[in-house]
Structure formats: C-alpha cells, structure tokens
C-alpha positions in Angstrom: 53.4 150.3 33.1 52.8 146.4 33.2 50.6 146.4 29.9 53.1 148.5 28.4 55.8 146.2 28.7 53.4 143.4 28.1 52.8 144.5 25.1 56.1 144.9 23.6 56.8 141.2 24.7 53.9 140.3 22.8 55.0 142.4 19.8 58.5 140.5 19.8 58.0 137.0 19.6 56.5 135.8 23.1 53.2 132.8 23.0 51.9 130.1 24.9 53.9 127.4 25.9 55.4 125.7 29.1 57.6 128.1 31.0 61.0 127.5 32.2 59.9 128.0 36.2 63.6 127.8 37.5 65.3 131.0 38.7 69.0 131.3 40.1 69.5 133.4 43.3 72.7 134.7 45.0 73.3 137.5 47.3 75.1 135.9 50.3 77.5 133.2 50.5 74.9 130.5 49.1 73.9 130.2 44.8 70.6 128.7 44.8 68.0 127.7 42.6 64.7 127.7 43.7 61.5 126.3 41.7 59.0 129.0 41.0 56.3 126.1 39.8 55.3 125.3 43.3 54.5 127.1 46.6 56.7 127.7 48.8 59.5 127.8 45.7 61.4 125.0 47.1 65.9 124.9 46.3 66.4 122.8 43.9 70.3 123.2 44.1 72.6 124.7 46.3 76.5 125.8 46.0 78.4 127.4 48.5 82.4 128.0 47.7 83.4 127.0 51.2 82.7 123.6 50.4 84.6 123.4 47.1 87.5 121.1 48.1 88.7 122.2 43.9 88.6 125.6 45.3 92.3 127.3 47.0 91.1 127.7 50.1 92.1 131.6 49.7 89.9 131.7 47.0 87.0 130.3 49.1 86.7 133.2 51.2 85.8 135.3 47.8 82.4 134.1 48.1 80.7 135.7 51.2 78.6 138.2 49.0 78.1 136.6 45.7 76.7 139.1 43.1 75.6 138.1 40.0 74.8 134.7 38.9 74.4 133.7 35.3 73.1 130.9 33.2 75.8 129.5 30.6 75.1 126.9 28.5 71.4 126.2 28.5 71.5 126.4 32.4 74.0 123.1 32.9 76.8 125.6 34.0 76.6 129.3 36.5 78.8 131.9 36.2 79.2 133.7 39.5 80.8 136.7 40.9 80.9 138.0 44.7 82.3 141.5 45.8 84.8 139.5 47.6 87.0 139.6 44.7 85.7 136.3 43.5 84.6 134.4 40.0 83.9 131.4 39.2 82.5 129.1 36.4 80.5 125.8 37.7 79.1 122.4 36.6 75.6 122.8 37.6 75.3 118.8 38.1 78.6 118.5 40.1 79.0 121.5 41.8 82.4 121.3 40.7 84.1 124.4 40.0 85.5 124.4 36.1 87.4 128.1 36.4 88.0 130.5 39.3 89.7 133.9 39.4 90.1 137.0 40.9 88.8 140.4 40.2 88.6 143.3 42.5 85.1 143.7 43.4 83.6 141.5 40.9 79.9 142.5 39.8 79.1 140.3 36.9 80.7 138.3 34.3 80.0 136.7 30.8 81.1 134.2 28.1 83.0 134.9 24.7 83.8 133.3 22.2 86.9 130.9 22.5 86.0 130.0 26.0 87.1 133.1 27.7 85.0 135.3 30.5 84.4 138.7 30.5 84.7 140.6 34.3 83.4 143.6 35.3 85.0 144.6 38.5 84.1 147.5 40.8 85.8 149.3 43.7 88.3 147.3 45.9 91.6 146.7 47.4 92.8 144.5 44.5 95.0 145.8 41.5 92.6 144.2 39.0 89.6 146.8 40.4 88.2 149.5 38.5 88.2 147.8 35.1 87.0 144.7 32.6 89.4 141.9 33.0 89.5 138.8 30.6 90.1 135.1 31.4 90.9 131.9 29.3 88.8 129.2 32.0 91.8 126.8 30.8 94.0 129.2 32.7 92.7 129.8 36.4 93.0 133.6 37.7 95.6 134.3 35.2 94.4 137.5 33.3 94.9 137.9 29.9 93.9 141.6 29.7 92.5 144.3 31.9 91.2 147.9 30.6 89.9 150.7 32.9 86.3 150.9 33.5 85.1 152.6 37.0 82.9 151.0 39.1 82.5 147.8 36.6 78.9 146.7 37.2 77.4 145.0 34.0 78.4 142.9 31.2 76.4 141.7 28.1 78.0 139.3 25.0 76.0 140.7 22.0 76.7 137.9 19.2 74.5 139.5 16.5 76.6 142.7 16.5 79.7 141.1 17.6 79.7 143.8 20.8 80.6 143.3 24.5 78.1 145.9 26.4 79.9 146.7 29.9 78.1 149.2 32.6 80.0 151.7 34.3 79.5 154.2 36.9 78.5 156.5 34.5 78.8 154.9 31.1 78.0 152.3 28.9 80.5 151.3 26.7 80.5 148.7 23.2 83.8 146.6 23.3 85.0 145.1 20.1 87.2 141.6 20.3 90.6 142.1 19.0 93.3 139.2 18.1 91.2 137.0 19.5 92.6 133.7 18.5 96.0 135.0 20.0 97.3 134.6 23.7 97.4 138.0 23.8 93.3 139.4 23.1 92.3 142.7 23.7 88.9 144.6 24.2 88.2 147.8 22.3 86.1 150.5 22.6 83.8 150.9 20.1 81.5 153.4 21.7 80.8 155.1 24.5 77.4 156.3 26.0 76.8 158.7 28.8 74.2 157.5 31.4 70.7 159.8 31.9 71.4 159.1 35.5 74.5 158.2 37.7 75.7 154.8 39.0 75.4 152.3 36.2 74.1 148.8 38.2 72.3 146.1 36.4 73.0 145.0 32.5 70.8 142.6 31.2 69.1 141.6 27.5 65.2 142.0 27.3 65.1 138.6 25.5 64.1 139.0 21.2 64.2 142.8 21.3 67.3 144.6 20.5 66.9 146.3 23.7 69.1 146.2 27.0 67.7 146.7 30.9 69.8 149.3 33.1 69.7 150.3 36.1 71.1 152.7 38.4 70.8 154.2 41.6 67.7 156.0 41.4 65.8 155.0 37.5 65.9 152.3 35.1 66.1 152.9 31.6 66.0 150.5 28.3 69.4 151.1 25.9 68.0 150.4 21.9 71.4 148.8 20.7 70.0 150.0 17.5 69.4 154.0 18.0 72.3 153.9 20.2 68.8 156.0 22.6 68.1 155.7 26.3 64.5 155.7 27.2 62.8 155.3 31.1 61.8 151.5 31.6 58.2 151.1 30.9 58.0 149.8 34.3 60.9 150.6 36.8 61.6 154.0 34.9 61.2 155.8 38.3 62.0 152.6 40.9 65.1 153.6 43.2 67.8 150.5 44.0 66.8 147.9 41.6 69.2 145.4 42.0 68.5 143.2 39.2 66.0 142.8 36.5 65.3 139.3 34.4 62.7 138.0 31.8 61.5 134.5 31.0 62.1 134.4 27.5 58.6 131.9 27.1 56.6 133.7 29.4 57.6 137.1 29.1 57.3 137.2 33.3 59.6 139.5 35.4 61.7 138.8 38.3 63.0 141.5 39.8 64.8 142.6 43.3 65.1 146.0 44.9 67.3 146.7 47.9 65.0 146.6 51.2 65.3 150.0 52.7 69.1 150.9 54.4 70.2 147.7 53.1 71.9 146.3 50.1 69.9 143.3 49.6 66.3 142.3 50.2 64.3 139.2 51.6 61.5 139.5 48.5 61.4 138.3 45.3 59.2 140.6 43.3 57.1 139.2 40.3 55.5 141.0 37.1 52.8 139.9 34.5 51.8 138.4 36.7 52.3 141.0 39.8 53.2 138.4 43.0 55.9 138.5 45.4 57.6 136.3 47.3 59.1 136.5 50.7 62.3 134.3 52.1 62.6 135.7 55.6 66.2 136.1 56.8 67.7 135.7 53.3 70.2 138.2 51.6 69.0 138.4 48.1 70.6 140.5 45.5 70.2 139.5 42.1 68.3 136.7 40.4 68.7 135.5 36.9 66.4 132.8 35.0 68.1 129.5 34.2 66.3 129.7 30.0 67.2 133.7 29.9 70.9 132.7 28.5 70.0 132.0 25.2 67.8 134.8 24.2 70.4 137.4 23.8 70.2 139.4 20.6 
C-alpha cells in the first residue's frame, strides 16, 4: 500500500529537495512542535492556554484536550481546537493568543477568506454543538453564523473551487460563502455526500492532488473533489481509529496517529515512506499536522 501511495505523490508534483522536518502535536492540554530532523525529536515550541494571561480565565479551562492543530499562514500562526469547547488562533512567535471562541465540542477549524474561521463542533453541553459555526478573529467568541452539522469533525478551505469541505458523522458536505463581505455571512450547502462507512473523523488535503483524506471509525477512504467518488485509502483503507493523517508536501512522507487500544489517544507517532515510529511515553497524542502542509491545499 506504501508504493501505491508513493506513487501517486510522485505522479503529482513531489521531487527532491529539503523537507520541512517540523510537525505540530496536540492531544492534551499542551500544542507542541517537535523537530522530526533529529533523534529524539526534540519541542521546539510549547503553548499551553493556562498560561495565556490574554486568555478569560473561563476560556482557559477549554484547553484540557486540544484536538486539532493547524498551520495558518506559512506556519507563523496555529489554529487550535480542544473538546473542551475551546478555539483559538495564535502567534506562533509570541504565544499570544490573536482570537478565542467557543464551540461546543470543537474538532477542527479553518481560515476563509476575510479573516474569519470555520468551526466544526461535535457533541457537547454548549448551544453552539452539533453544527459549523463562523467567527470574524476581530470579534472574540461572537458568532456570526451557526448551521447544523452532527458530530462536526473536519473542515477543509478549498480555494480553487471556492468550497468549504466539513465532515460529519455520516456526511460530507461542500459549503458555498454567501454575503460574505456583509456582517451577516452565511454557509450554504452545495452538496452533500453519504459516507461508505459511519463516523466521519479526520478531513485533511493530500497536498497537489484534488483528493481529500477521511477517516472514520473503522476505514479511511480518499474523497476525488473532482468525481464527487469515495475510494479505500491506498494505505489505511482497512486501519480502525486513525485519528489523524498528514503529508509533507516536499517529501511526500506520512505522519499519522491511531488511537492506542481502549484509549482515545496514543503515545506513537507513526511514520510512512519511510515506515518508522516514534514513541513519547506518557504523552496524550491525538492528531498531528505538518507546519509546510498549509499551503498545499487544492
């Protein structure tokens, strides 16, 4: 299954040349970024909301099971959610934190255009649960619009088609932007695509294809944004609990985590092309993202 995905890499654009080696972590109450170029992968940086003084302190305690954790603008700020309820936008040289908000259950989140975020929120106590909520960051935890989605897992900005992707429990849907430039935006669905398998989990581009990674509670599939098809991953079409799934858009290697038996996170970091693994003892991991996979979104 490796040399098949290898080989679609290879077809779409991927060559020599110096790897980005940096990979962004969450899963517990720590963001981390650890440096895959040497052994042990030593943190390079380190953000924890309790020690946000920008933060509300309510806000803080959103962060005890950060979720997802994505490079914006070339790396120099994260986007990260926590299933605490929490999201938050922040200056990777600062620590500072730029936006925060509240979603219930938040799994994952993503720029658009005009400086607003994307949420995808999952099960929980809080009103905004359930559904896709939108931010302005010049307007901390102040929604601007909220439409159903249950169990709100993934979200991908697609800025050739002009498409938001959001995962669902059972459902992938394509979100148009409407009055955008108002105060008053609104998502719309475009289309909607029934899942070969039940509980939607991980959204992410492969990086200069058109396709997109999914996961779910027992396969992972690749979505062609093109054929509107689903078809099994060429290498984790049969793998149960993958958490997360990420692709160094120079390299063409894999991160990837899967849930360590009765748990929902793991202490290994699992490699592809090449196959390696790396173990952090008595660490909650969840999902990893690379810091250069931002920008390769198509």
């Amino acid at each position: 299954m490796a040399v098949a995905l290898s080989g679609l890499l290879a077809a779409t654009g991927y060559g020599p040349g110096p790897a980005d080696r940096e990979l962004i972590v969450c899963g517990w109450d720590e963001v981390f970024i650890l440096d895959l170029g040497e052994t042990p992968a030593p943190r390079v940086w380190s953000w924890k909301a309790e020690t946000r003084p920008e933060l509300p302190e309510g806000m803080r305690q959103k962060f005890k099971t950060t979720d997802e954790c994505k490079p914006v603008d070339g790396g120099t700020r994260i986007l990260i959610t926590s299933s605490g309820d929490g999201v938050a936008l922040v200056d990777r040289k600062t620590g500072k934190v730029l936006f925060y908000g509240s979603a219930g259950g938040a799994h994952s989140a993503v720029m658009l255009p005009g400086g607003r975020i994307a949420v995808a929120a999952s099960t929980s106590k809080s009103p905004r649960n359930n559904s896709l909520v939108v931010f302005d960051i010049s307007k901390p935890d102040q929604p601007l619009f909220q439409t159903e989605l249950v169990s709100g897992h993934g979200v991908v900005w697609d800025e050739e088609r002009l498409l938001l992707w959001a995962l669902g429990l059972e459902q992938l849907r394509a979100y148009k932007l409407v009055d955008w430039q108002s105060n008053k935006p609104e998502l719309e669905m475009a289309d909607e695509y029934r899942l070969p398998d039940r509980g939607g989990h991980d959204l992410s581009p492969v990086p200069r294809t058109g396709f997109l990674s999914v996961t779910t509670e027992r396969r992972a599939f690749f979505f062609d944004r093109d054929q509107r098809t689903f078809r099994p991953h060429p290498m984790f079409g049969g793998v149960e609990n993958v958490k997360s799934i990420t692709v160094n858009p120079l390299t063409g290697q894999i991160v990837w985590t899967k849930a360590d038996p009765g748990f929902w996170w793991t202490e290994t970091l699992r490699l592809a092309n090449p196959v390696k693994s790396i173990e952090r003892p008595g660490e909650r991991l969840y999902k990893a993202r690379w810091v250069n996979a931002e920008a390769t979104v198509r």
